[in-house]
C-alpha positions, 0 to 999 in steps of 0.5 A: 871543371870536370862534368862530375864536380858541376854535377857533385856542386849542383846537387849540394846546392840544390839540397841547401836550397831545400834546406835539407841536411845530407841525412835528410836527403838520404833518407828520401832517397833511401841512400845513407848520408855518408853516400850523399857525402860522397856524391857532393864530393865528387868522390863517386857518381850517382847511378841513373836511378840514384839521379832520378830519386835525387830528382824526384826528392828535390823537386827538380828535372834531372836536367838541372844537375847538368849544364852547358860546361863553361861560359866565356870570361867566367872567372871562379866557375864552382861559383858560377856553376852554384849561381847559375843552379839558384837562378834556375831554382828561382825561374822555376818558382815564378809567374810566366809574367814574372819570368819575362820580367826576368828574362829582360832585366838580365838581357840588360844586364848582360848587354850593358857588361859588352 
């Protein structure tokens, strides 16, 4: 998957996250929804300042709509770049206990698939 589509699918799942309408995220960011459309689509890329407003309005550091690129063994990766957005999102929202919590669930997780 190319950089612009994990970019283009993160931020559509992050604003569904939201439960933000690409009209509604537009306006926040003072684009047109039809330039949202376009942005999740893959069709055009957003400039830095549009990056940085996209941030700002989804409460989200700009990092998140980047990531590592493919992981091994990964099969059906948009699903994979979609998951591994959520459980960023949700990581955000936690308790550093919480967080621990997590951390060593999905350390399991992963150990146990080896």
């Amino acid at each position: 998957m190319k950089l612009r589509d994990r970019v283009s699918l993160r931020i559509k799942t992050i604003r569904k996250r939201r439960g933000l309408t690409q009209d509604q995220l537009a306006e926040r960011i003072g684009r047109t929804g039809d330039a949202i459309s376009q942005l999740e689509r893959g069709r055009s890329l957003p400039s830095f300042e549009t990056l940085e407003r996209l941030a700002l309005a989804l409460d989200v550091p700009i990092q998140d709509f980047f990531d590592a690129g493919k992981i091994k063994g990964v099969k059906g990766e948009a699903q994979h770049v979609k998951l591994m957005a959520v459980l960023v999102d949700v990581a955000r929202k936690m308790t550093e206990k919480e967080l621990q919590v997590a951390v060593q669930v999905i350390e399991a997780m992963a150990s146990e698939e080896k």
